[in-house]
C-alpha positions as CSV (number, residue, x, y, z in Angstrom):
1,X,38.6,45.9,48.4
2,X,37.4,45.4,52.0
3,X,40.0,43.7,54.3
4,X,39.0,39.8,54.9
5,X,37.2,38.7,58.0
6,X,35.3,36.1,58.3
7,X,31.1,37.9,57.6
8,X,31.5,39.6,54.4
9,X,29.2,42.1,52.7
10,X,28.3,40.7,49.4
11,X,26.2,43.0,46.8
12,X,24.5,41.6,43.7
13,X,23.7,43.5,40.6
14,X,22.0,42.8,37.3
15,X,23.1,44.3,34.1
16,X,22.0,44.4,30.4
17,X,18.5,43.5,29.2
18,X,16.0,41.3,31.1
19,X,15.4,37.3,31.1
20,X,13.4,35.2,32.4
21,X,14.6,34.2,36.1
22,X,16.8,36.7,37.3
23,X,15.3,37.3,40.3
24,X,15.6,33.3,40.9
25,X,19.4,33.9,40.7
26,X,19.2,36.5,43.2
27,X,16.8,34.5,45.4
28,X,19.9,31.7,45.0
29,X,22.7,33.7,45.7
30,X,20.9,35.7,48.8
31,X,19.5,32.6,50.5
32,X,22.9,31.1,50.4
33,X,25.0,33.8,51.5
34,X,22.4,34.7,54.3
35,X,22.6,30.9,55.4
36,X,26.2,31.1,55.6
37,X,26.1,34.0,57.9
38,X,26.9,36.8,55.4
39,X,25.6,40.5,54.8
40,X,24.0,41.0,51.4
41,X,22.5,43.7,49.7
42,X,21.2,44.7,46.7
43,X,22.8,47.3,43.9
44,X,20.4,49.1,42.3
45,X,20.2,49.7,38.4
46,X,23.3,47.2,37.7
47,X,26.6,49.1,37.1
48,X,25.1,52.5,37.0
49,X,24.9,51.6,40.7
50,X,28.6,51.4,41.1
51,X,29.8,54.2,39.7
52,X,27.2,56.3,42.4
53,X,26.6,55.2,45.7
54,X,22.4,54.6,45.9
55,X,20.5,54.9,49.1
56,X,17.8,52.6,47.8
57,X,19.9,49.5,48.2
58,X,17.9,46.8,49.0
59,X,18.6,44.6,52.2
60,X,18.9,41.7,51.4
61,X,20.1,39.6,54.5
62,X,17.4,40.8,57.0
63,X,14.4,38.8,55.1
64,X,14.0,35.4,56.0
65,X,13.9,33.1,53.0
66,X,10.4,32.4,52.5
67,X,10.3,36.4,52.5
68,X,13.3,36.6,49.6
69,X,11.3,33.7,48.1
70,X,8.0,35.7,47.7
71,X,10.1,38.9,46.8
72,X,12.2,37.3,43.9
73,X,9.4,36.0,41.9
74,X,7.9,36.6,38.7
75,X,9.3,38.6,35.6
76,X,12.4,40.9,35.1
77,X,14.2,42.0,38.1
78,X,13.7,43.4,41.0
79,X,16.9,45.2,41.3
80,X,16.8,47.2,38.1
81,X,19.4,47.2,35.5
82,X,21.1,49.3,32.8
83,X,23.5,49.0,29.6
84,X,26.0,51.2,31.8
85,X,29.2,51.4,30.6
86,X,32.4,51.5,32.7
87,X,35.3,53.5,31.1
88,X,39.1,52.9,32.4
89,X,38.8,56.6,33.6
90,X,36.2,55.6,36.0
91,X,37.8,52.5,37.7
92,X,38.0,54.1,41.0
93,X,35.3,55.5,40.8
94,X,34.0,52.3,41.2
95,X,36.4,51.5,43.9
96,X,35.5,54.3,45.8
97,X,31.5,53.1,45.7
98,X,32.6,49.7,46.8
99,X,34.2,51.1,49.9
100,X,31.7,53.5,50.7
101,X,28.8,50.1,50.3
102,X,31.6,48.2,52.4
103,X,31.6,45.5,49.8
104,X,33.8,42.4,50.1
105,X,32.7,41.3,46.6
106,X,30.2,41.5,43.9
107,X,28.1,39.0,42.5
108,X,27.1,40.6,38.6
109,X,24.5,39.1,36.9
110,X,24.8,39.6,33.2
111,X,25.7,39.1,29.6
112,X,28.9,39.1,27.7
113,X,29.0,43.1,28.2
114,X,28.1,43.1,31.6
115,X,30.9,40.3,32.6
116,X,33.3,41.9,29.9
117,X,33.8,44.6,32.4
118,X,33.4,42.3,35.5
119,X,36.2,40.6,34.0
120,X,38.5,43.7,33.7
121,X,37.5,44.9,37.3
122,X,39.0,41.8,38.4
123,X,42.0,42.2,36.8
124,X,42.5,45.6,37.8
125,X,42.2,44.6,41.5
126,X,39.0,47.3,41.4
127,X,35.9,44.8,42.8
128,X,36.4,41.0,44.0
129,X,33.7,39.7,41.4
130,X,31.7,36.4,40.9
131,X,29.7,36.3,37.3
132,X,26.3,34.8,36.7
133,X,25.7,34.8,32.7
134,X,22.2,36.5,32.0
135,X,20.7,36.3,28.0
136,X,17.8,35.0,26.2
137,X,20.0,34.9,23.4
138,X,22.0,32.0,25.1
139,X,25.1,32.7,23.4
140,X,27.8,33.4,26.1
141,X,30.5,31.5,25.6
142,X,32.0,29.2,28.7
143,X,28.1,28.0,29.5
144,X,26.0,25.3,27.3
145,X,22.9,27.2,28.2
146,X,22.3,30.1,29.6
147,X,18.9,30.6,32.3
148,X,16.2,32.0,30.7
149,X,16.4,30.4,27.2
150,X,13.8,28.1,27.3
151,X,11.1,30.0,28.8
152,X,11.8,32.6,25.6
153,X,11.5,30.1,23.4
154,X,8.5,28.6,24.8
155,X,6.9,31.9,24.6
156,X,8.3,32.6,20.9
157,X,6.7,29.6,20.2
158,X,3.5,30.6,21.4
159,X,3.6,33.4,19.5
160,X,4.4,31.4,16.6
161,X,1.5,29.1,16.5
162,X,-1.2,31.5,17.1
163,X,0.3,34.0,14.5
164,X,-0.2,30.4,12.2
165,X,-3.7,30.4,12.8
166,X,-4.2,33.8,11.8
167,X,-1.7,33.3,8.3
168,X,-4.0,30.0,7.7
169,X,-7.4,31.5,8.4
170,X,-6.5,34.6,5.7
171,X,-3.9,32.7,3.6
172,X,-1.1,34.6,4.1
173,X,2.6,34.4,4.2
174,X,3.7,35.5,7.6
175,X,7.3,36.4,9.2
176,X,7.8,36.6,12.7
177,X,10.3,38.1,13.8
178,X,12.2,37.2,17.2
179,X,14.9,38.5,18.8
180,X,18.2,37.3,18.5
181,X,20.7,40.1,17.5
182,X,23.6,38.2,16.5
183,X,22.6,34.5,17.3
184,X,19.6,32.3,16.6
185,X,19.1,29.9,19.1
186,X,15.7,31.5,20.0
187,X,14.4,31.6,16.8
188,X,15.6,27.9,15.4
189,X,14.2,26.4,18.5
190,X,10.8,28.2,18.5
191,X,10.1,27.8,15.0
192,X,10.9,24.0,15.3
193,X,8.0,24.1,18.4
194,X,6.2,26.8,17.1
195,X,5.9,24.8,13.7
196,X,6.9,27.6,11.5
197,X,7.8,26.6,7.6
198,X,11.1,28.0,7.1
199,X,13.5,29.5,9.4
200,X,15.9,32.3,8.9
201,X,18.9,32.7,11.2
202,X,22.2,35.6,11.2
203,X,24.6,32.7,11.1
204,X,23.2,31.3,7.7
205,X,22.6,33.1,4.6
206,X,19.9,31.7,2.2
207,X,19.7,33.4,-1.4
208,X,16.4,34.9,-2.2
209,X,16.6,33.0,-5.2
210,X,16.4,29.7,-3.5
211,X,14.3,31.0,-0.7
212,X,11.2,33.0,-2.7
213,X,10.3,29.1,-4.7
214,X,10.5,27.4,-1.7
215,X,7.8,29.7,-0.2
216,X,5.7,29.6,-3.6
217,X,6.3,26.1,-3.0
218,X,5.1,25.8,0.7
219,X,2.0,28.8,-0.4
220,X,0.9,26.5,-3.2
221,X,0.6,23.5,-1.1
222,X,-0.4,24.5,2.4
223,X,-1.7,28.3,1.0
224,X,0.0,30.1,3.9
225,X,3.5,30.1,5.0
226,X,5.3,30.9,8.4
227,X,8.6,32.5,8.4
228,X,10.5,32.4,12.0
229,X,13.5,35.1,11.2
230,X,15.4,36.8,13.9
231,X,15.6,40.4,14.0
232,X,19.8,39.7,13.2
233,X,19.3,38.3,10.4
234,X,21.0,41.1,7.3
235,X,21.7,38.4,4.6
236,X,18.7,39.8,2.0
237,X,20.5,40.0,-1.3
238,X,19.9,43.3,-2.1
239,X,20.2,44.2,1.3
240,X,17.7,46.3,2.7
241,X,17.8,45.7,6.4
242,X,16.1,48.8,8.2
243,X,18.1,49.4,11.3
244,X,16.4,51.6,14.0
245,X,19.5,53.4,14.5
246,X,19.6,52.9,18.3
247,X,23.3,52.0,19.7
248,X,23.8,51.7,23.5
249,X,26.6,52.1,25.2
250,X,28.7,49.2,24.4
251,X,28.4,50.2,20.6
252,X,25.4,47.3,20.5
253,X,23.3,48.1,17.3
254,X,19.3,48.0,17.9
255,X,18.7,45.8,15.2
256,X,14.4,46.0,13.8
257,X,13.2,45.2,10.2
258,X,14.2,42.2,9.1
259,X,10.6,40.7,8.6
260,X,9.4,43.8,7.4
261,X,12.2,44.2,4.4
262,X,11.7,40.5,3.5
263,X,7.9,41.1,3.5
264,X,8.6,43.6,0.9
265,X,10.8,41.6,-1.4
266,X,8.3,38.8,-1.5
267,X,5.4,40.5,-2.5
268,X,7.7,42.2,-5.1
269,X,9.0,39.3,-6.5
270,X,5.7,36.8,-6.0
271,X,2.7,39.3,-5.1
272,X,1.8,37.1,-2.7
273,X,-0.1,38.5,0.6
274,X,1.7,39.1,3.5
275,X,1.7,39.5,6.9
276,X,4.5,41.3,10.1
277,X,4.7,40.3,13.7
278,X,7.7,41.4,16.0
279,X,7.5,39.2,19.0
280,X,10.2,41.8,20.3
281,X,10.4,42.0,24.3
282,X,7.2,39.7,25.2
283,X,9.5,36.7,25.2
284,X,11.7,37.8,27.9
285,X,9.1,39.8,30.1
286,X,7.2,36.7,31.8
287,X,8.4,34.7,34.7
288,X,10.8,31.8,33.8
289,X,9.4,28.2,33.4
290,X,9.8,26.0,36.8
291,X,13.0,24.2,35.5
292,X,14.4,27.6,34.4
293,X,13.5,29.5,37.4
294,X,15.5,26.2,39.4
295,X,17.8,26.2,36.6
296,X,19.0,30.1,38.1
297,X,18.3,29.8,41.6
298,X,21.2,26.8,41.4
299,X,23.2,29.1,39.3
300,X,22.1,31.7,42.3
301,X,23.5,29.7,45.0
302,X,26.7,28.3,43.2
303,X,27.8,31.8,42.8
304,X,26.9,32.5,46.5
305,X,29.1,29.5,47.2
306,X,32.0,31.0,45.4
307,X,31.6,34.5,47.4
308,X,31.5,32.7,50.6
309,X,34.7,30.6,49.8
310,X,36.4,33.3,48.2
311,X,36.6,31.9,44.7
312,X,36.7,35.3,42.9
313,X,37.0,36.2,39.4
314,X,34.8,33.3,38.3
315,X,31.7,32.7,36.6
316,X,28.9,29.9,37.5
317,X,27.8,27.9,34.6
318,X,26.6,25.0,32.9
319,X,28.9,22.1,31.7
320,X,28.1,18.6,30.4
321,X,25.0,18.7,32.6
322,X,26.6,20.1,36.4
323,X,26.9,23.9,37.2
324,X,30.6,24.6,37.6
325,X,33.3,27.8,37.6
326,X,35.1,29.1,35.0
327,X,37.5,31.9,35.2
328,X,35.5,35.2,34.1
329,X,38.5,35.9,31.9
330,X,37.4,32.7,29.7
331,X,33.9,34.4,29.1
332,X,33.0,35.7,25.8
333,X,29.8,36.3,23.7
334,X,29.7,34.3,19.9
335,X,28.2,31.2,20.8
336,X,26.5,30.5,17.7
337,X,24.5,28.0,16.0
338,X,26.1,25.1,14.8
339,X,26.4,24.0,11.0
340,X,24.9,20.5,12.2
341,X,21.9,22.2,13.9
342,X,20.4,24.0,10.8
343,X,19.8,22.3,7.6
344,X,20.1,25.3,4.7
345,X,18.5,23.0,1.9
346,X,14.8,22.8,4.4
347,X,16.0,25.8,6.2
348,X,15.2,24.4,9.2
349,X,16.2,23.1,12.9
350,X,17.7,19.3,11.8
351,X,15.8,16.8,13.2
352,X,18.1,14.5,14.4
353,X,20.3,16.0,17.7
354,X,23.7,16.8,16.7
355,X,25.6,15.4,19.8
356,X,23.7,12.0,18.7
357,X,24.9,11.8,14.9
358,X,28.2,12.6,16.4
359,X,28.5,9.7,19.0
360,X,26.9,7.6,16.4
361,X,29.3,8.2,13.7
362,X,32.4,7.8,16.2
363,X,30.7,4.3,16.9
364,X,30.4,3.3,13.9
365,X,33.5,4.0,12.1
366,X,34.8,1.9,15.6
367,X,32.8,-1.3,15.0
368,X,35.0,-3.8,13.7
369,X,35.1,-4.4,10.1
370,X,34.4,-0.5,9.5
């Protein structure tokens, strides 16, 4: 780590797969740090860029903001990225590129993978690191929402209701797969938009024998039927998930077929007509929404804020409403869907918001005479 003086040089990286706003975040963080008087550049091809020192850094400091402004907009990110694993055996290796960059710090922005190994750098006195948590999935633990999120689900949703007017028009059952790997935040939330008839999450099984009569049900009364299932979801009974056998470097299964193997089982068991869409990457490839793409420059500029003061080995996020800092060793992925956000008997999004039926309960059973 460089010695302290009072102008650092801060790089910024973004690892894992894309969302919507990322180059918001970096607008946030460079604007800030270049405000305070700081050197910033930017890391090429998240960690892979740490492990080899790149000439095509981009620096970041010498645009004025309306210049980073123009630069950071739109879709994915302008840095690059990678799934780059960083074995023990390569810690100073790492430590070598940071000296040779003449980094005081790193700001990483990522999921749980990418600030997995932010979090051990730390601890291993390798890189002074500040986390920004990056997935569509919104299910790193330490934040209540993850930037991004909404602008995939608005765009699942999208998807949703114009793959409905095709399932109507030729009377059709149609599954849509989204992504959603290991949570289903995406899909219960578009679906409820998107107004799909059942949903089908990886936290929740539902037996085929309940869930084929319910879709005879829906197909006999509506003559179509929308399925909103994410690509996670491995709970067919029997199962006959077809993976595409594509693992990256963290071990992270590629996880495809889902809507395709319950396609098959329903026109087995019903012969009813069906119909596949994978929404797959379109979700995540558009600019953010305006409230997301604010929604990450703040998280941007927080985390700037934290290099400028020093406050390493934390992660921006959101809680109860404010962006704050939690240590990065408190971060972990598993951030599921609740019990009390999914109804199994409709399989669907509940209407009624969970915090609500919470507080309302607790006031209740308060009220005198209760």
């Amino acid at each position: 780590m460089a010695n302290r003086s009072d102008t650092q040089r801060i790089g910024i990286f973004t690892g894992g797969g894309i969302a919507p706003g990322i180059n918001r975040v970096i607008f946030g963080a460079a604007a800030e740090l270049k405000k305070k008087g700081h050197d910033v550049i930017g890391i090429p091809d998240g960690w892979a860029g740490m492990l080899e020192v790149r000439r095509d850094i981009m620096q970041l400091s010498t645009l004025n903001r309306w210049e980073l402004s123009k630069l950071f907009r739109g879709g994915g990110t302008k840095l690059g990225s990678s799934r780059t694993k960083i074995d023990e055996s390569q810690y100073e290796t790492v430590r070598a590129a940071s000296r040779e960059y003449g980094l005081d710090g790193v700001i990483a922005v990522g999921g749980d993978d990418t600030l997995g190994q932010a979090a051990r750098l730390y601890e291993k006195k390798i890189l002074n690191i500040i986390g920004v948590p990056k997935t569509i999935d919104n299910d790193v633990g330490g934040t209540d929402m993850t930037f991004g999120f909404h602008s995939a689900v608005e765009e699942a949703a999208k998807f949703i209701d114009r793959m409905s007017t095709d399932a109507e028009s030729m009377r059709r059952v149609a599954a849509v797969e989204l992504m959603g790997r290991d949570a289903g935040h995406v899909t219960i939330q578009a679906a409820y938009a998107g107004g799909a008839h059942i949903t089908l999450i990886p936290e929740y099984p539902i037996d085929v024998s309940r869930l084929l009569p319910r879709i005879q049900e829906i197909y006999a009364a509506r003559r179509h039927v929308i399925i909103a299932i994410a690509e996670g979801y491995e709970h067919l009974q029997p199962p006959v998930l077809d993976h595409q056998e594509e693992v990256d470097a963290f071990g992270n299964v590629r996880k495809e077929g889902a809507a395709k193997s319950l396609l098959r089982i329903i026109r087995e068991k019903t012969g009813l007509p069906t119909q596949e869409q994978i929404a797959g990457y379109h979700v995540r490839n558009g600019p953010p929404l305006a409230h997301d793409g604010n929604f990450a420059a703040e998280l941007g500029a927080a985390a700037g804020w934290l290099a400028h003061e020093r406050m390493y080995g934390r992660m921006v996020a959101l809680r109860d409403g404010s962006i704050t800092a939690i240590p990065l060793s408190d971060v972990r992925g598993g951030r599921l869907v609740q019990e009390d956000e999914y109804d199994q008997e409709t399989m669907m999004k509940r209407d009624l918001p969970p915090a609500f039926v919470r507080d309302m309960q607790i006031l209740t059973n308060s009220a005198p005479g209760a």
